[in-house]
C-alpha positions as CSV (number, residue, x, y, z in Angstrom):
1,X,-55.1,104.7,-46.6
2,X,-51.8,104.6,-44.6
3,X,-48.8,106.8,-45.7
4,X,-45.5,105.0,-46.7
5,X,-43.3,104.7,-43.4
6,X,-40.3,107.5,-44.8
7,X,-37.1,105.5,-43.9
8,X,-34.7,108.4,-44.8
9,X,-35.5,111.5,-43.8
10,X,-33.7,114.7,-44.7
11,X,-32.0,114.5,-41.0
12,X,-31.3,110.9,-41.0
13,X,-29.7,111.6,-44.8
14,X,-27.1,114.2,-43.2
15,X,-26.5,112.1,-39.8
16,X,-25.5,109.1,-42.0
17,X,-23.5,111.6,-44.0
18,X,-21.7,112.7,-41.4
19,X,-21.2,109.1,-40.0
20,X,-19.9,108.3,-42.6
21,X,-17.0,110.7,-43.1
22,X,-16.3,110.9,-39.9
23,X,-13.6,108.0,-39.7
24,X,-12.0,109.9,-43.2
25,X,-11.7,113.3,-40.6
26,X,-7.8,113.5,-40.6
27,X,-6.7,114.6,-36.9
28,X,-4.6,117.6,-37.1
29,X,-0.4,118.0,-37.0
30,X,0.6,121.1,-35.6
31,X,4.0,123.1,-36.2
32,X,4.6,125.5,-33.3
33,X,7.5,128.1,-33.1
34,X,8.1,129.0,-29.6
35,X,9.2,132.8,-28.6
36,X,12.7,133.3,-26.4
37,X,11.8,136.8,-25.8
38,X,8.3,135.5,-24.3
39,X,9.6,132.8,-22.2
40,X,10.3,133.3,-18.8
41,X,12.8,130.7,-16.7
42,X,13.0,131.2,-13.4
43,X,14.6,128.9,-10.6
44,X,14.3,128.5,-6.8
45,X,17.2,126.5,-4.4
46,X,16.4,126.0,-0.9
47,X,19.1,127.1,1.5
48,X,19.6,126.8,5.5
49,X,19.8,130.9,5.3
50,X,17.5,131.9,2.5
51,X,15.7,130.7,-0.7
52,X,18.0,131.4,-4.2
53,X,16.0,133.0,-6.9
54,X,17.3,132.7,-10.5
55,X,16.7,132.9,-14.2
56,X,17.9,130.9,-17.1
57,X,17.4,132.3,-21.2
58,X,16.1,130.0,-23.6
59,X,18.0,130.0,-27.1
60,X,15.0,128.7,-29.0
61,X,12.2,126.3,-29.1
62,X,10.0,124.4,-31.6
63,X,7.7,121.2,-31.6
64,X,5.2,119.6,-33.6
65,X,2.7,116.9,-32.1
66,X,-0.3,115.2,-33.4
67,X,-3.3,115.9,-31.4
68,X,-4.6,112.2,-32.3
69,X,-1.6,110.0,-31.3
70,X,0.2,112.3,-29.0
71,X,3.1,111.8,-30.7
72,X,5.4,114.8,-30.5
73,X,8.6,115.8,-31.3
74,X,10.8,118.6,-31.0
75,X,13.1,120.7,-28.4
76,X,12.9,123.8,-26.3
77,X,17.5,125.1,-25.8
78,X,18.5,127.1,-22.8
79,X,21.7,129.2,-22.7
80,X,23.6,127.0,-19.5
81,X,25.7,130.2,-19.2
82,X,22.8,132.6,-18.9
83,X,21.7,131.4,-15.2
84,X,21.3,134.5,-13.4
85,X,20.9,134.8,-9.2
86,X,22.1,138.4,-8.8
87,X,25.3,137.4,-7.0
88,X,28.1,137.3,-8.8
89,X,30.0,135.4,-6.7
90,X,27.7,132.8,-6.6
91,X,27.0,132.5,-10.0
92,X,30.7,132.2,-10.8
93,X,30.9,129.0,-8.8
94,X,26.8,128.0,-9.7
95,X,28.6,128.0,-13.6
96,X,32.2,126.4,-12.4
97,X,31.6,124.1,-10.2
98,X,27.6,123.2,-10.2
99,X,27.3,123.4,-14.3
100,X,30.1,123.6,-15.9
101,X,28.3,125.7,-18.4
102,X,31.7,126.4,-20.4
103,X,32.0,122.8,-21.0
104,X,28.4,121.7,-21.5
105,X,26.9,125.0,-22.3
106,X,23.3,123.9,-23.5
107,X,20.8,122.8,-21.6
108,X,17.8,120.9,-23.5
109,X,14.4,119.4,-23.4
110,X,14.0,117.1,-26.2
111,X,9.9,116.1,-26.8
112,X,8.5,112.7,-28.0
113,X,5.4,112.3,-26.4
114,X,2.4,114.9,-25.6
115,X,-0.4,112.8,-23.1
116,X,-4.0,114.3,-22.5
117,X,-6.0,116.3,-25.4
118,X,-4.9,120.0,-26.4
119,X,-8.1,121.8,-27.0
120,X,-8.0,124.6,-29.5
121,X,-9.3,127.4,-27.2
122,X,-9.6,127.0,-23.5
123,X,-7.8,125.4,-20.9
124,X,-5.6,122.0,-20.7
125,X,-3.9,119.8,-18.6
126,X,-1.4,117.6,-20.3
127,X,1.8,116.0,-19.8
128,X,5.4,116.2,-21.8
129,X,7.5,113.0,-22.1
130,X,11.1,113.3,-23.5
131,X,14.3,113.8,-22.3
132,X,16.2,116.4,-20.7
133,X,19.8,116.9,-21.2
134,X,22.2,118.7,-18.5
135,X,25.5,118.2,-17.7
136,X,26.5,116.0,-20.1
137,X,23.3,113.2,-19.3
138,X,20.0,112.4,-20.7
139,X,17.2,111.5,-17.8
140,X,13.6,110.4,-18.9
141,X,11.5,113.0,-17.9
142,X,8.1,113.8,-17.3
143,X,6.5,117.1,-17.1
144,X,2.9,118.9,-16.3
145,X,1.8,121.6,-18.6
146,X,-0.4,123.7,-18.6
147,X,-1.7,125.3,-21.4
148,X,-4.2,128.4,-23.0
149,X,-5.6,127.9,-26.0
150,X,-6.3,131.0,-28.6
151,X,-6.0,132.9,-32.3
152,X,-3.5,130.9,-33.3
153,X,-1.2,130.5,-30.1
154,X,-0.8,128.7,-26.6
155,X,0.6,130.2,-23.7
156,X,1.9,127.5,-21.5
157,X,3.2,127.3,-18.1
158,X,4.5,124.3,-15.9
159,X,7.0,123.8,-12.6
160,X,8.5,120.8,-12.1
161,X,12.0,119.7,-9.8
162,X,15.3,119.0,-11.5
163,X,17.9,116.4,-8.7
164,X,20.5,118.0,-9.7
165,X,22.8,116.1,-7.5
166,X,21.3,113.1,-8.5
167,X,21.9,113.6,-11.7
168,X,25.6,114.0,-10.9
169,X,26.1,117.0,-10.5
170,X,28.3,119.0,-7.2
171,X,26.7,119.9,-4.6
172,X,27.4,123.6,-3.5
173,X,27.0,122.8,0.3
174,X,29.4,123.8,3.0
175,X,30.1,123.2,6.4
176,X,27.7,126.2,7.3
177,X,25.8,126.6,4.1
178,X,23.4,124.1,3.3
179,X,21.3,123.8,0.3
180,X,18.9,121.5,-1.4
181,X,19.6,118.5,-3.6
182,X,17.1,119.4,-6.0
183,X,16.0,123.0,-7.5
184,X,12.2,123.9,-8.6
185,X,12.2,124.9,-12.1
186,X,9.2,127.3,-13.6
187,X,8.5,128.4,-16.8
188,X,6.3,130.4,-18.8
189,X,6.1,130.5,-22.7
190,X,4.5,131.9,-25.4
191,X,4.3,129.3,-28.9
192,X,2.5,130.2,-32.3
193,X,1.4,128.0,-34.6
194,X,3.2,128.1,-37.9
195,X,1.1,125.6,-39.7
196,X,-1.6,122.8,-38.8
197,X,-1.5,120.0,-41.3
198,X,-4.0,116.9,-41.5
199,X,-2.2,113.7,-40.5
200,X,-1.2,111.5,-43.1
């Protein structure tokens, strides 16, 4: 005599199980704080003579983003009047004339938009959409990131160029000093996760 043909297995009971919660997974929201004292700012300027080196401070930094949408939102707040090159000449007219960091004294990266995956531990490659604010104007920006992934934290690092005289600001040239119209920005940061939430 045949056996009965055993349409549900154990296996196939906990496959449809889980294929059937799956859609009702909520994707997760999380709240990062990021350090100032961990985050490094650094900037180059090419000149006819020699290469600039500089460093900015950041004020503070915090974001949230939604690892399903990539929706993101947030802001990372640099002290203008903390850039740095080790001259002080230079920085005096960097500050006066270039910045103006007495009368626009923040500099700021405002997040609305995280593309590519951020994987819980490991390595990622995204970008950061939003807008950064200098000098009194807001430019659409987009920036690459990359990120490590760990106990509760990311450590992420990017470079990307800022046209500073396109974005209307003096240019420091002179008759026998010239310089670049743009300046590579770097940084380095450290964020920690203050809460991860499922998404409404």
């Amino acid at each position: 005599m045949m056996e009965p043909v055993r349409l549900f297995t154990p296996h196939l009971v906990c496959a449809a199980v889980l294929l059937a919660a799956a859609p009702a997974i909520p994707a997760q929201v999380a709240a990062l704080q990021i350090d100032p004292a961990q985050t490094k700012i650094a900037f180059t300027l090419s000149a006819t003579a020699h290469t600039v080196h500089g460093t900015f401070q950041l004020k503070r930094g915090a974001m949230r983003f939604d690892s399903k949408t990539g929706q993101a939102s947030g802001e990372l707040v640099v002290d203008a009047a903390s850039g740095n090159t080790g001259s002080a000449g230079r920085d005096k007219k960097m500050h006066s004339d270039v910045l103006e960091s007495a009368k626009y004294p923040e500099i700021v990266f405002r997040l609305d938009r995280v593309a590519g995956p951020v994987a819980e531990r490991g390595t990622s490659h995204v970008q950061l959409h939003g807008i950064f604010a200098i000098h009194g104007a807001e430019h659409e920006v987009t920036i690459p990131l990359t990120v490590e992934a760990g106990d509760g934290q990311y450590t992420a690092s990017t470079t990307f160029p800022v046209p500073y005289i396109k974005w209307g600001m003096k240019n420091p040239s002179t008759f026998i000093l010239r310089v670049s119209d743009k300046i590579e920005v770097s940084i380095r940061t450290l964020a920690k996760v203050n809460s991860i939430n499922p998404r409404p």
